[in-house]
mmCIF file of the C-alpha atoms, coordinates in Angstrom:
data_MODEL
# 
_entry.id   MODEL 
# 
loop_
_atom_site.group_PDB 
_atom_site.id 
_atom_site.type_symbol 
_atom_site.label_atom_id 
_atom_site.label_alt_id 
_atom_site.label_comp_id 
_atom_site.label_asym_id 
_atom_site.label_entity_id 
_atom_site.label_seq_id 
_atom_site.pdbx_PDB_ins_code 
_atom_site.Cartn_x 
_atom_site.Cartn_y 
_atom_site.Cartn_z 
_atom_site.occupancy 
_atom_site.B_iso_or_equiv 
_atom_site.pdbx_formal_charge 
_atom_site.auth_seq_id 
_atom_site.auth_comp_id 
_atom_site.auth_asym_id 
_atom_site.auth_atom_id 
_atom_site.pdbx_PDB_model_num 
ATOM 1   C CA . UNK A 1 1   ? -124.959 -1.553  -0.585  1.00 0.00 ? 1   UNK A CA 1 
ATOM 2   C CA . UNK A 1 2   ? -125.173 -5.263  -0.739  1.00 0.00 ? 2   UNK A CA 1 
ATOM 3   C CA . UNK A 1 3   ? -127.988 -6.874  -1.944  1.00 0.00 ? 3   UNK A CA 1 
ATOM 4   C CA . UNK A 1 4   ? -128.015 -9.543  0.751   1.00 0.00 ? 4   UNK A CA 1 
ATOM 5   C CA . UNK A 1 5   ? -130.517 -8.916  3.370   1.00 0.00 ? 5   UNK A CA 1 
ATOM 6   C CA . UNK A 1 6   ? -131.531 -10.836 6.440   1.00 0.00 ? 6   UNK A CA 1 
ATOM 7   C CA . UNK A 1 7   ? -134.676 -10.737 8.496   1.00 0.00 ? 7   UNK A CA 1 
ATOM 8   C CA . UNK A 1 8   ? -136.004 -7.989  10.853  1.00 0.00 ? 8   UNK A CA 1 
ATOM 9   C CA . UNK A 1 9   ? -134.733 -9.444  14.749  1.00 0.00 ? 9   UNK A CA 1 
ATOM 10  C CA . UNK A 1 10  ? -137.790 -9.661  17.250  1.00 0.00 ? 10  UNK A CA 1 
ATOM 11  C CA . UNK A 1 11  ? -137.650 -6.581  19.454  1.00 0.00 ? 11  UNK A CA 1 
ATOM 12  C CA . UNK A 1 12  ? -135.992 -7.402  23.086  1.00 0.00 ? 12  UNK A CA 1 
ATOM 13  C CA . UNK A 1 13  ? -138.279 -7.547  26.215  1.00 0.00 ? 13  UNK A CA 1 
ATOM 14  C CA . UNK A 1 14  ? -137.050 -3.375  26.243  1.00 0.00 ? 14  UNK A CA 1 
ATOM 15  C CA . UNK A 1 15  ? -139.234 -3.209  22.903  1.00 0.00 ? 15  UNK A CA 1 
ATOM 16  C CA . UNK A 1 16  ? -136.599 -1.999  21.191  1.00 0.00 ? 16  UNK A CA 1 
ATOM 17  C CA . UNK A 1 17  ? -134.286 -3.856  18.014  1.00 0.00 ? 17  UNK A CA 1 
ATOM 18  C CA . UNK A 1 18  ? -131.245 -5.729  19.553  1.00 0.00 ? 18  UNK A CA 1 
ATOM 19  C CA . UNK A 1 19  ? -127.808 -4.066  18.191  1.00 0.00 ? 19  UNK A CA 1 
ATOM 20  C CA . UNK A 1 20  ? -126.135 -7.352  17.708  1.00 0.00 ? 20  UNK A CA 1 
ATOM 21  C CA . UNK A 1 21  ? -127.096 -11.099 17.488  1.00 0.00 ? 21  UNK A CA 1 
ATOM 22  C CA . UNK A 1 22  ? -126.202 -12.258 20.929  1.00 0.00 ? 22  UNK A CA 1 
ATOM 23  C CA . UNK A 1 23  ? -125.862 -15.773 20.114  1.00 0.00 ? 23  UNK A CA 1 
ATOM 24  C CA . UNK A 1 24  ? -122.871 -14.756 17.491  1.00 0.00 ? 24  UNK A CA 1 
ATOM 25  C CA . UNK A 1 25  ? -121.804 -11.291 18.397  1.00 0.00 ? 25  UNK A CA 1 
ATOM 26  C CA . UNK A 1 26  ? -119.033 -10.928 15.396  1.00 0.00 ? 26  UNK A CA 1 
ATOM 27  C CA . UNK A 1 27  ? -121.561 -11.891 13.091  1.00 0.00 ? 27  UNK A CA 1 
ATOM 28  C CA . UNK A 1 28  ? -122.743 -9.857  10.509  1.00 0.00 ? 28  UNK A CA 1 
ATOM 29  C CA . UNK A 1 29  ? -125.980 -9.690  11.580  1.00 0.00 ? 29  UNK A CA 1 
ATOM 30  C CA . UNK A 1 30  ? -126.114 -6.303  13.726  1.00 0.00 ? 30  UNK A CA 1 
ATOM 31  C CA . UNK A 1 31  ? -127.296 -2.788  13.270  1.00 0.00 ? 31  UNK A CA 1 
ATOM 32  C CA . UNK A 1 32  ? -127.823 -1.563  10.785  1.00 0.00 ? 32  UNK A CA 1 
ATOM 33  C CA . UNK A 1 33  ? -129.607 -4.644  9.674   1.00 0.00 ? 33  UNK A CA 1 
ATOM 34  C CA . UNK A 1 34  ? -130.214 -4.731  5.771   1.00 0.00 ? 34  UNK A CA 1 
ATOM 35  C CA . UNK A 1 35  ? -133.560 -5.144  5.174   1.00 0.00 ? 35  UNK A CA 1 
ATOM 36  C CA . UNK A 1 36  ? -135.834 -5.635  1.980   1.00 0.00 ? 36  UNK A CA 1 
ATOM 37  C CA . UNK A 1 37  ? -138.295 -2.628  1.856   1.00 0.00 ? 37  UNK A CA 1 
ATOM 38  C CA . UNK A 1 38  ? -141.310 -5.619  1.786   1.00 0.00 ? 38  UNK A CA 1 
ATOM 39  C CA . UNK A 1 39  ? -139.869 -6.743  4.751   1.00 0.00 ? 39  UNK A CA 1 
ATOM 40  C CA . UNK A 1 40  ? -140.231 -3.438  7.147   1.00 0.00 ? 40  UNK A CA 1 
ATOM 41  C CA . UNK A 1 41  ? -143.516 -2.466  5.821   1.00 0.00 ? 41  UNK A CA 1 
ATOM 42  C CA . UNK A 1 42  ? -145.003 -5.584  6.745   1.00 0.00 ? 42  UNK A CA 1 
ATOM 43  C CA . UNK A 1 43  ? -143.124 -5.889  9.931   1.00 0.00 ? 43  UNK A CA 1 
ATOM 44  C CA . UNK A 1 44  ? -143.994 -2.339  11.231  1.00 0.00 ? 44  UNK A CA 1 
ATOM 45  C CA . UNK A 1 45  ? -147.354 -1.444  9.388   1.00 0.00 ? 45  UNK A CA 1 
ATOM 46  C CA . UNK A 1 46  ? -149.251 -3.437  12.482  1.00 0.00 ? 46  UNK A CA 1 
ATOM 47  C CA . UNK A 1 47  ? -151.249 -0.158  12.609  1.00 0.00 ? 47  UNK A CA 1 
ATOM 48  C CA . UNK A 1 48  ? -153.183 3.285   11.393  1.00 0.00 ? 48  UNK A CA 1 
ATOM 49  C CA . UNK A 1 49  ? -150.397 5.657   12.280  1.00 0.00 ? 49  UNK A CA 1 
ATOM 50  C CA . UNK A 1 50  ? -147.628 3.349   11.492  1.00 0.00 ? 50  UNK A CA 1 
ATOM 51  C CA . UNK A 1 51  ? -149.098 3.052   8.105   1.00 0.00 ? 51  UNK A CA 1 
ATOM 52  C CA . UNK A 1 52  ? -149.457 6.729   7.732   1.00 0.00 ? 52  UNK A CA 1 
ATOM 53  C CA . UNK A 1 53  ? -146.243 7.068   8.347   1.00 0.00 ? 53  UNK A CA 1 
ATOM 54  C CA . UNK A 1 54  ? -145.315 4.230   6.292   1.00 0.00 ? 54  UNK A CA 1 
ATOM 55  C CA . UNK A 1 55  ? -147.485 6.092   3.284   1.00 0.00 ? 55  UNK A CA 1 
ATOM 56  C CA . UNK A 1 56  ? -145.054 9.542   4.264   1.00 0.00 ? 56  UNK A CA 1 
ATOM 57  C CA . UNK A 1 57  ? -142.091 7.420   3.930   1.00 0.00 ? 57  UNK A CA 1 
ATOM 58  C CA . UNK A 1 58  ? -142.731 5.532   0.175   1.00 0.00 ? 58  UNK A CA 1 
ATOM 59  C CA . UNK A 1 59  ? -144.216 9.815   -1.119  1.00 0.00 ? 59  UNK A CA 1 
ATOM 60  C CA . UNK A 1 60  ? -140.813 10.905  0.149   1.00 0.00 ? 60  UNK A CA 1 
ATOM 61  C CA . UNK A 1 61  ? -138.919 7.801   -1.609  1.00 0.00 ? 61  UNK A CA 1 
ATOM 62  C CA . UNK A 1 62  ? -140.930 8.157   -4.868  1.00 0.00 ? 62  UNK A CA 1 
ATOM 63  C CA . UNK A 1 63  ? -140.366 12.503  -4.840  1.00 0.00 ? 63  UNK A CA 1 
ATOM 64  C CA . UNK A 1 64  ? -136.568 11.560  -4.285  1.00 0.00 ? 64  UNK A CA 1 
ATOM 65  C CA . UNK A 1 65  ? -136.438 8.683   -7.362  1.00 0.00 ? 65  UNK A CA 1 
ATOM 66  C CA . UNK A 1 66  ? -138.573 11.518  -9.178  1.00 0.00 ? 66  UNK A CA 1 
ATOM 67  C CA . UNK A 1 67  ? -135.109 13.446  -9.090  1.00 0.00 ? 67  UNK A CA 1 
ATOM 68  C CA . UNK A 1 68  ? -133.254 10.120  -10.311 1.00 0.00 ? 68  UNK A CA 1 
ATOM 69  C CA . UNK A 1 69  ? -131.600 9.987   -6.241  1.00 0.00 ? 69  UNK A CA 1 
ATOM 70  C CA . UNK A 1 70  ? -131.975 5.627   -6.719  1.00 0.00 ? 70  UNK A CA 1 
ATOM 71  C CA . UNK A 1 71  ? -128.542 5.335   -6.163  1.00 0.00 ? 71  UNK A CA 1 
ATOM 72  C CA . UNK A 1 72  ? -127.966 4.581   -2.554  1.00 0.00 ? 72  UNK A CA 1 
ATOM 73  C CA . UNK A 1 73  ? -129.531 3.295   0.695   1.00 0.00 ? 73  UNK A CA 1 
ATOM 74  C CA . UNK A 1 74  ? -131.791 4.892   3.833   1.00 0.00 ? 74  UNK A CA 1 
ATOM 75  C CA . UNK A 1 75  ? -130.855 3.997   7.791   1.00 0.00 ? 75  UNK A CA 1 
ATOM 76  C CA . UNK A 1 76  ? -134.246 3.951   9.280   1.00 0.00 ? 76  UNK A CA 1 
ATOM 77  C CA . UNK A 1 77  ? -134.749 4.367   13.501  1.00 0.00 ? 77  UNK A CA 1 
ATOM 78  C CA . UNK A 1 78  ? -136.630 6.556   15.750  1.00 0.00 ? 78  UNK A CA 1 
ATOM 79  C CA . UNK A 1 79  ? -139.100 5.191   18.187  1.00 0.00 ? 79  UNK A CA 1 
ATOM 80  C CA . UNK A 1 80  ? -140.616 3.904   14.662  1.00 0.00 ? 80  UNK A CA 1 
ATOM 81  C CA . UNK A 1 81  ? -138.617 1.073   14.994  1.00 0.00 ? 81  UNK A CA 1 
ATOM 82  C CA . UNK A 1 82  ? -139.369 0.488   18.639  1.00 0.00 ? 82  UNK A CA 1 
ATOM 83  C CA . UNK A 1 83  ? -142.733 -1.661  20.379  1.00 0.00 ? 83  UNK A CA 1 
ATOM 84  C CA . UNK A 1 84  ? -143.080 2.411   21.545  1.00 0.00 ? 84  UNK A CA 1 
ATOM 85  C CA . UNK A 1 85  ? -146.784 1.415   22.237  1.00 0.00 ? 85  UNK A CA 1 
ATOM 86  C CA . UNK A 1 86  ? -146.312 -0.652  24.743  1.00 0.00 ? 86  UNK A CA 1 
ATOM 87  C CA . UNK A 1 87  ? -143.112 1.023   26.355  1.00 0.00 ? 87  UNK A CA 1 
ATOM 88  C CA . UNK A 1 88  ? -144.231 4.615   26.054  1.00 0.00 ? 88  UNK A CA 1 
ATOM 89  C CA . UNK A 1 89  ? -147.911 3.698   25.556  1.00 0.00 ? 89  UNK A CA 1 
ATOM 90  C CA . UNK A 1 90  ? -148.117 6.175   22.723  1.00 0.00 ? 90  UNK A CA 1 
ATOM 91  C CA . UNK A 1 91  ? -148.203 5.725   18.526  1.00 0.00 ? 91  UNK A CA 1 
ATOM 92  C CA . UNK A 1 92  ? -145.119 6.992   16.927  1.00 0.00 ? 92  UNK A CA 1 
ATOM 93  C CA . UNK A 1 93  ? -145.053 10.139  15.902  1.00 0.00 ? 93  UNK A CA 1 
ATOM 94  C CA . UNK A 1 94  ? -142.472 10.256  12.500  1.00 0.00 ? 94  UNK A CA 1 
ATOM 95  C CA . UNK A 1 95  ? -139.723 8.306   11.082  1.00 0.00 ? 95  UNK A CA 1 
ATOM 96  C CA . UNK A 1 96  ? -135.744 9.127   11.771  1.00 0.00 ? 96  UNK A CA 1 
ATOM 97  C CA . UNK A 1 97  ? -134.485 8.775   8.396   1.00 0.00 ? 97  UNK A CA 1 
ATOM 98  C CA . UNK A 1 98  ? -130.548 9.071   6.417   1.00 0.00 ? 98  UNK A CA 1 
ATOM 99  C CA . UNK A 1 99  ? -130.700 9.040   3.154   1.00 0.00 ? 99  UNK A CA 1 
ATOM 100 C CA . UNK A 1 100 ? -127.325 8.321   1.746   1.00 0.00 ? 100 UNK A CA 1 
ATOM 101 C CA . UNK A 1 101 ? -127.322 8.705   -1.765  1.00 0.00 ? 101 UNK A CA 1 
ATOM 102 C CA . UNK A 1 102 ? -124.872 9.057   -5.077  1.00 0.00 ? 102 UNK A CA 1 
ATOM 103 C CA . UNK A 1 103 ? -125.523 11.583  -7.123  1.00 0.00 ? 103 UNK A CA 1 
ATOM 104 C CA . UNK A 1 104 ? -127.480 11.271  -10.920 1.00 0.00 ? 104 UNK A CA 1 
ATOM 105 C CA . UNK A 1 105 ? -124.816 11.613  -13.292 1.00 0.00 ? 105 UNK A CA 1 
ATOM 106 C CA . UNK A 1 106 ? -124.843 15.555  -14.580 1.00 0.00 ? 106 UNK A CA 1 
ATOM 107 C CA . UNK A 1 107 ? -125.876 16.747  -11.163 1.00 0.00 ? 107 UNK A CA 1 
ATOM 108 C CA . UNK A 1 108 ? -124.921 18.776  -7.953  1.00 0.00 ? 108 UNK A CA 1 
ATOM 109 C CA . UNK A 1 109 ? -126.184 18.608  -4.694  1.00 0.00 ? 109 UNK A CA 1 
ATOM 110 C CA . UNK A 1 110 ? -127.002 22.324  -5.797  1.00 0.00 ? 110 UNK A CA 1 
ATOM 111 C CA . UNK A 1 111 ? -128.641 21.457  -8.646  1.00 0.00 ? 111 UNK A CA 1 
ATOM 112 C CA . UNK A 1 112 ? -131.289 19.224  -7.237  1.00 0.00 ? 112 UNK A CA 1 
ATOM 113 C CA . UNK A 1 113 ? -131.862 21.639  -3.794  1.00 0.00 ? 113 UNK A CA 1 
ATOM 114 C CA . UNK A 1 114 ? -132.893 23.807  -6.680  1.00 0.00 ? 114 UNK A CA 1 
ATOM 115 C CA . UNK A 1 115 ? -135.467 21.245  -8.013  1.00 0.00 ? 115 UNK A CA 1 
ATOM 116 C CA . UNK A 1 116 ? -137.084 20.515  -4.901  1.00 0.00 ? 116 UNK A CA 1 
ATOM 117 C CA . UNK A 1 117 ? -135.272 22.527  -1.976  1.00 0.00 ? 117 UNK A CA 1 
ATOM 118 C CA . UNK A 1 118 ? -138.705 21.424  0.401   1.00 0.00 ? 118 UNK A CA 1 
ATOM 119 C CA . UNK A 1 119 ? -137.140 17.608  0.000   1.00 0.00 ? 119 UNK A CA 1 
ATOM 120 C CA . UNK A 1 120 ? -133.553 18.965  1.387   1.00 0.00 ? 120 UNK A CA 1 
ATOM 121 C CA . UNK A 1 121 ? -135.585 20.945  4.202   1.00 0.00 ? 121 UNK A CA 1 
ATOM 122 C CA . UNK A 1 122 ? -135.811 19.187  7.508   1.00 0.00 ? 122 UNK A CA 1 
ATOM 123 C CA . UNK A 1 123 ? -138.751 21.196  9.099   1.00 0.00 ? 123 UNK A CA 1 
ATOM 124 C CA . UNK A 1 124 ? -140.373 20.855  5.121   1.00 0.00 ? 124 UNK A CA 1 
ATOM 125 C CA . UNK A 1 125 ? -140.042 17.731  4.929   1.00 0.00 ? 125 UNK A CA 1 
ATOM 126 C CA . UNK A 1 126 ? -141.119 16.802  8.927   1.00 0.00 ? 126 UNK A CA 1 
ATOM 127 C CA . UNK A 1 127 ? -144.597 18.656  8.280   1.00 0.00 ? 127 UNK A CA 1 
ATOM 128 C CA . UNK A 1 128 ? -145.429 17.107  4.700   1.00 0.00 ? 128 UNK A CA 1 
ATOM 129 C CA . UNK A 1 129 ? -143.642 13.537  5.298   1.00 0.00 ? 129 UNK A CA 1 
ATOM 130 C CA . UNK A 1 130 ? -143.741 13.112  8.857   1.00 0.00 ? 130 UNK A CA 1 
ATOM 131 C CA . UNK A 1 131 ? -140.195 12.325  8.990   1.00 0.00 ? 131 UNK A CA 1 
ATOM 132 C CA . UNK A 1 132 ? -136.590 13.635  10.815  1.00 0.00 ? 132 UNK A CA 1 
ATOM 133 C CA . UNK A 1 133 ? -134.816 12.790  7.440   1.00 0.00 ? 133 UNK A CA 1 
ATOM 134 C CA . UNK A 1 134 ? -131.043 13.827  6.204   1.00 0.00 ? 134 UNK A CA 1 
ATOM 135 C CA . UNK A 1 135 ? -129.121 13.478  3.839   1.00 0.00 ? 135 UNK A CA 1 
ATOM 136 C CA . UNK A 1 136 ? -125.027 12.275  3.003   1.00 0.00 ? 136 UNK A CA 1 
ATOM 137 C CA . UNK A 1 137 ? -123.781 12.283  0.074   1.00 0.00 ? 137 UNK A CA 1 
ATOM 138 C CA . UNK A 1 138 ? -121.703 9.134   -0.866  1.00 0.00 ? 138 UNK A CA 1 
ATOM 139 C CA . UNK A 1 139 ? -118.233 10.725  -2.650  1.00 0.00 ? 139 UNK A CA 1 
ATOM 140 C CA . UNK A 1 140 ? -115.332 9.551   -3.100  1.00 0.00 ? 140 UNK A CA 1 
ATOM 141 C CA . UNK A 1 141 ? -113.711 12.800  -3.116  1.00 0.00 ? 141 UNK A CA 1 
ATOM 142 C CA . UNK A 1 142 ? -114.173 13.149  0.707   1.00 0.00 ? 142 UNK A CA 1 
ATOM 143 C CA . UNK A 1 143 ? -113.997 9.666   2.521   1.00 0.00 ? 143 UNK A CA 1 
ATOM 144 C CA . UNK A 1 144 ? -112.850 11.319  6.026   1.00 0.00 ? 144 UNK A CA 1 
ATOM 145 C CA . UNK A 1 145 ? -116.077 13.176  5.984   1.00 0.00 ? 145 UNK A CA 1 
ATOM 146 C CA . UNK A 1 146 ? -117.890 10.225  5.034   1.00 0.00 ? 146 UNK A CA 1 
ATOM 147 C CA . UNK A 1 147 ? -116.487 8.366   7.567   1.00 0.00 ? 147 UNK A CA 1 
ATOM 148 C CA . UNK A 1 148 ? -117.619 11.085  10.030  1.00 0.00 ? 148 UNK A CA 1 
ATOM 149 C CA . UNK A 1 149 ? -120.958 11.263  8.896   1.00 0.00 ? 149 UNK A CA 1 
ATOM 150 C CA . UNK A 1 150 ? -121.254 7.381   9.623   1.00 0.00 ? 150 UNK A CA 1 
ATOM 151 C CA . UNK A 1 151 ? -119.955 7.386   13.275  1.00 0.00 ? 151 UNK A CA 1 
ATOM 152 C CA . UNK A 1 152 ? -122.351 10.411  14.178  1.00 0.00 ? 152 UNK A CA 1 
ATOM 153 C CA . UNK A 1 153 ? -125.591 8.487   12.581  1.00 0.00 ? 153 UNK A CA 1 
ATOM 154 C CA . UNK A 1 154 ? -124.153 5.624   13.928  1.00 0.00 ? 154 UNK A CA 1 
ATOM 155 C CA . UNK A 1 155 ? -123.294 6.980   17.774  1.00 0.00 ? 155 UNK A CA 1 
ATOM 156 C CA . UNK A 1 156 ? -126.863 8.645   17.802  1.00 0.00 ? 156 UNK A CA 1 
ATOM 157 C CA . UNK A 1 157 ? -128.795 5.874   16.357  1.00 0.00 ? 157 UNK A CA 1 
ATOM 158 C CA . UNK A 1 158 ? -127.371 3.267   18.468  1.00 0.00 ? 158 UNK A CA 1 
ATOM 159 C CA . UNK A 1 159 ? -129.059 4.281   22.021  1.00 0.00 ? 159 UNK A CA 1 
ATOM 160 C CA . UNK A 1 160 ? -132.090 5.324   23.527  1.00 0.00 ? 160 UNK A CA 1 
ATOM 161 C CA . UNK A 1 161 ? -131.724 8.230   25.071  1.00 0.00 ? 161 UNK A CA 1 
ATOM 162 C CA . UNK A 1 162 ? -131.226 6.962   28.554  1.00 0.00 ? 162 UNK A CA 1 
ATOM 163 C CA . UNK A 1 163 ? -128.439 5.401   27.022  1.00 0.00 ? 163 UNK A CA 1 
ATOM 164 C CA . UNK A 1 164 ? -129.838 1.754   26.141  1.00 0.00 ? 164 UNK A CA 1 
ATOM 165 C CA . UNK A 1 165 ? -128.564 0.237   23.260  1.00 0.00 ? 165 UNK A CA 1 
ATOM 166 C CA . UNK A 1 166 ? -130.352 -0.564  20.046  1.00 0.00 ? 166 UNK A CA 1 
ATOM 167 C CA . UNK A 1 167 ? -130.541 -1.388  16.736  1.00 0.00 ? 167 UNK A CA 1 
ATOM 168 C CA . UNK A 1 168 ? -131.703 0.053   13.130  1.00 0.00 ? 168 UNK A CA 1 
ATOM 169 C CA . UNK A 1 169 ? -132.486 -0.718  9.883   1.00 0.00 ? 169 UNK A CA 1 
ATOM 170 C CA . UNK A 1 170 ? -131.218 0.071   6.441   1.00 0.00 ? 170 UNK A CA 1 
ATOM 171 C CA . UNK A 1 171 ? -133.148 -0.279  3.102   1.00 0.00 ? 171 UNK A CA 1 
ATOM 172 C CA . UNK A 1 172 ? -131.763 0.107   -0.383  1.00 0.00 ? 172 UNK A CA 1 
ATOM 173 C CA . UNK A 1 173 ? -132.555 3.469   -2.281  1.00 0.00 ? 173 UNK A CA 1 
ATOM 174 C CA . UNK A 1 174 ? -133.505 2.038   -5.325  1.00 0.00 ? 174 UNK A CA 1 
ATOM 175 C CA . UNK A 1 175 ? -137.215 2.196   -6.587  1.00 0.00 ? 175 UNK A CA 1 
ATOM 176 C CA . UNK A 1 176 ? -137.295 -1.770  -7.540  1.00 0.00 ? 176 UNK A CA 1 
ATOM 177 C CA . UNK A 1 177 ? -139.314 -2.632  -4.403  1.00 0.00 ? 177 UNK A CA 1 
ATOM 178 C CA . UNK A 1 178 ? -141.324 0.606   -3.570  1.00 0.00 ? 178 UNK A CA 1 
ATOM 179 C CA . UNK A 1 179 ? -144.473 -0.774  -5.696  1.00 0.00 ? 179 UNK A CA 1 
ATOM 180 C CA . UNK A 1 180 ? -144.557 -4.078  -3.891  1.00 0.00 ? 180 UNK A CA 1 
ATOM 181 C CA . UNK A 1 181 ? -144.291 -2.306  -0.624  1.00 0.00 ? 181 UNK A CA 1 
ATOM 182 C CA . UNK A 1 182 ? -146.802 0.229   -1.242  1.00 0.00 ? 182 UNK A CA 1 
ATOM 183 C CA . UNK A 1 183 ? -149.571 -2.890  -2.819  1.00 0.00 ? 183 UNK A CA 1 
ATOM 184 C CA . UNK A 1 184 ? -148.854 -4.729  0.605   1.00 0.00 ? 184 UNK A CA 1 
ATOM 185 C CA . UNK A 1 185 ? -149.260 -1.975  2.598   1.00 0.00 ? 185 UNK A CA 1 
ATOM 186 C CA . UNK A 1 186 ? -152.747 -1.199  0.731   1.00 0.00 ? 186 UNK A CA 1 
ATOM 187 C CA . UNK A 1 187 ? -153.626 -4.222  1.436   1.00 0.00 ? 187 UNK A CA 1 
ATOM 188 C CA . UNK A 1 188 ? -153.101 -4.340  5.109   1.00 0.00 ? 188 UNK A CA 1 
ATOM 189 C CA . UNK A 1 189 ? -155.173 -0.313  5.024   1.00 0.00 ? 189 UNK A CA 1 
ATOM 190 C CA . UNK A 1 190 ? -158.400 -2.194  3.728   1.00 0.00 ? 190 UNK A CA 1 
ATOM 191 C CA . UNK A 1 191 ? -157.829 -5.302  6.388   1.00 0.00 ? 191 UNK A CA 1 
# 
């Protein structure tokens, strides 16, 4: 991933994250827009449940770095990333999450389902995290499948379901940031 990031776009007047800068549509700054993990805490933790979930999210991180997965990035979406409490006039209810990771040197995918198989679980980790998370492995062995992987996250995650299109979010896998995030969003549970 690159290590450039750029800010979190205001939501459009549909409450949702606009795909593409419409004032420079070739620009690099579209979906999925690289994001520091400071940035979408404080951006989205504007309440109790989002901070639950926001919690959920940084456990599920820290498990994953527990099994040295650091090597990688997340695309964040769902109705998370939407103003779903005005549109909807409901709280979120999880986070949509890809993880797409490298793996630790010495391991197979087998080897760490072993470790933890409830973080490679979708219903597991939905009841303990709160999350629709996956996973895709970055290889170079298999860069058609990769490639596959990308459009179907990418087709999905780009529309509403009545077909409006959005935007997402992608943070870096790497554990730098996680303490930061998790301090600021203590700080905004005691506020």
């Amino acid at each position: 991933m690159s290590t450039g990031t750029v800010a979190i776009p205001a939501w459009t007047a549909q409450g949702v994250l606009p795909p593409i800068d419409v004032e420079s549509p070739t620009s690099n700054s579209r979906s999925p827009y690289r994001v520091s993990l400071l940035d979408f805490v404080v951006r989205f933790g504007n309440t109790a449940a989002r901070r639950r979930l926001l919690r959920r999210l940084l456990e599920f991180r820290a498990d994953l770095h527990a099994l040295d997965l650091v090597d990688g990035f997340q695309w964040i979406d769902g109705s998370f990333l939407e103003d779903i409490e005005t549109v909807e006039r409901r709280e979120p209810r999880d986070i949509d999450l890809v993880t797409f990771f490298r793996l630790p040197e010495g391991r197979s995918q087998t080897s760490l389902e072993e470790a933890s198989a409830e973080l490679f679980d979708p219903q597991a980790v939905g009841r303990r995290y709160e999350m629709d998370a996956y996973f895709v492995q970055l290889s170079e062995a298999e860069p058609e499948l990769l490639v596959e992987q990308c459009t179907y996250w990418n087709s999905l995650w780009s529309h509403r379901r009545n077909g409006q299109w959005k935007g997402y979010l992608e943070v870096d896998l790497a554990p730098a940031g996680d303490p930061e995030a998790m301090a600021n969003l203590d700080l905004m549970s005691n506020e």
